[in-house]
C-alpha positions as CSV (number, residue, x, y, z in Angstrom):
1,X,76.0,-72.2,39.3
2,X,74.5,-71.9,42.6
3,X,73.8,-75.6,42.3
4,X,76.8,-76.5,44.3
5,X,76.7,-74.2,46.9
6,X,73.7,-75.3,47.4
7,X,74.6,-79.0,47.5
8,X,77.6,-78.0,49.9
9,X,74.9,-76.2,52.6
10,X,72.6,-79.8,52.2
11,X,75.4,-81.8,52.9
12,X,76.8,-79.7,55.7
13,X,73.4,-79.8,57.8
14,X,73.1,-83.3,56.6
15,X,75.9,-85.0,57.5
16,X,76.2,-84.0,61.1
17,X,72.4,-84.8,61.4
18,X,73.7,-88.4,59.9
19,X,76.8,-88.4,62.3
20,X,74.8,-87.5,65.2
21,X,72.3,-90.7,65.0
22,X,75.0,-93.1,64.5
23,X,75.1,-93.6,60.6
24,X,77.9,-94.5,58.7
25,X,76.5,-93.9,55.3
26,X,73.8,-91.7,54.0
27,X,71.4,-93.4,51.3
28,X,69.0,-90.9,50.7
29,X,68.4,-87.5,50.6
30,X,65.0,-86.2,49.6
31,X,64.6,-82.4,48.5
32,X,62.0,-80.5,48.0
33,X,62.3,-77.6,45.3
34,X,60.0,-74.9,44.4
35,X,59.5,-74.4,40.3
36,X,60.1,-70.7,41.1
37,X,63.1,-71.3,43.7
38,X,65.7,-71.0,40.4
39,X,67.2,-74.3,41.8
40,X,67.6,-76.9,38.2
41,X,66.8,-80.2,39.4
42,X,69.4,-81.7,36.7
43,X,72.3,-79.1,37.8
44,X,70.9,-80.0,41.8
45,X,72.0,-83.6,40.9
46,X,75.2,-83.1,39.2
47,X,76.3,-80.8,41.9
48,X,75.5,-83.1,44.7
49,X,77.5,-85.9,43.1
50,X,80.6,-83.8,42.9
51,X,79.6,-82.1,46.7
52,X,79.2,-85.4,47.8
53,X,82.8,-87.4,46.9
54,X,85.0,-88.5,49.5
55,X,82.2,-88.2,52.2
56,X,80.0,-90.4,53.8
57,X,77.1,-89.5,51.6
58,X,79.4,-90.2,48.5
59,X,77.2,-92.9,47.1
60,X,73.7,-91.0,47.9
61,X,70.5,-90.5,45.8
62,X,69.3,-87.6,45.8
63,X,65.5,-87.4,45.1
64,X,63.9,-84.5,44.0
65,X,60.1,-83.8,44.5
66,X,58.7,-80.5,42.8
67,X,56.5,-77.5,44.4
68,X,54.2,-76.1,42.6
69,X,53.5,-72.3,42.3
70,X,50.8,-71.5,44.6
71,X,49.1,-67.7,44.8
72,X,46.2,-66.3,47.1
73,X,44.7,-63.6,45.3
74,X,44.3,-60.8,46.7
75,X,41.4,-59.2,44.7
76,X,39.1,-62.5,45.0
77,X,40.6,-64.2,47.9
78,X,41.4,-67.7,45.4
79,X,43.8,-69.6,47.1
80,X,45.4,-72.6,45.2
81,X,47.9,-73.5,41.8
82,X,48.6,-71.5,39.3
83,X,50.5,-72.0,36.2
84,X,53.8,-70.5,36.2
85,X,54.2,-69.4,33.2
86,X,51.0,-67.5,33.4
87,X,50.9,-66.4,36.8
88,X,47.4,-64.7,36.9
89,X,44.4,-65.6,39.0
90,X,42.5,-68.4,37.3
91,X,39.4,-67.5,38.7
92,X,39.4,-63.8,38.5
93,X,42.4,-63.0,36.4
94,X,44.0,-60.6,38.3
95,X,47.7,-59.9,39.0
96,X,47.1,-58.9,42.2
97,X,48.4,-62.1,43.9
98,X,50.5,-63.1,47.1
99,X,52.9,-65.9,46.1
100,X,52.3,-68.5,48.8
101,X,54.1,-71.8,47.4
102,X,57.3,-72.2,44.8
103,X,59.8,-70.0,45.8
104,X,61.1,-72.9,48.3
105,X,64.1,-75.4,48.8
106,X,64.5,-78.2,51.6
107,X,65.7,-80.9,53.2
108,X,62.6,-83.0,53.5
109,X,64.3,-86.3,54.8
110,X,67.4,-88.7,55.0
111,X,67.6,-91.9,54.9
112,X,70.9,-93.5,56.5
113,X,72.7,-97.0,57.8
């Protein structure tokens, strides 16, 4: 389960960033995750919770906003979404494509006290 290592890494860049503007609790954290990053949203939750305990981000939300798989073909030059689970042009139907968007994970923002 990558899930927590993942969690640990967000929380490790997050809570100095926290620290280092004079918060004593973190609220919020808002990710950003890519459908094809192989990050689970519900496991990303479940692992934070347990990531977070005992430190200033213990009673955190963590809000998740999806990425959609984007492609620039490279037979057409369509840029845009795709659907994932067919991952072929839609305007030519090639395969010949350049994944551009959905592979990613961030930190897009805190919110602290």
């Amino acid at each position: 389960m990558h899930e927590l290592a993942i969690a640990e890494g967000i929380l490790d860049a997050a809570i100095p960033e926290a620290q280092r503007h004079g918060a004593k609790r973190v609220l919020e954290v808002r990710l950003k995750i890519g459908e094809l990053s192989g990050v689970l949203p519900y496991y990303m939750q479940e692992c934070f919770r347990i990531a977070a305990a005992g430190t200033i981000a213990e009673s955190a939300q963590l809000k998740i906003e999806r990425i959609g798989v984007e492609i620039l073909c490279r037979d057409c030059g369509y840029e845009g979404p795709v659907d994932r689970k067919k991952i072929r042009c839609p305007n030519c139907g090639s395969a010949e494509l350049k994944l551009t968007r959905g592979r990613e994970y961030y930190v897009d923002s805190l919110e602290v006290e």
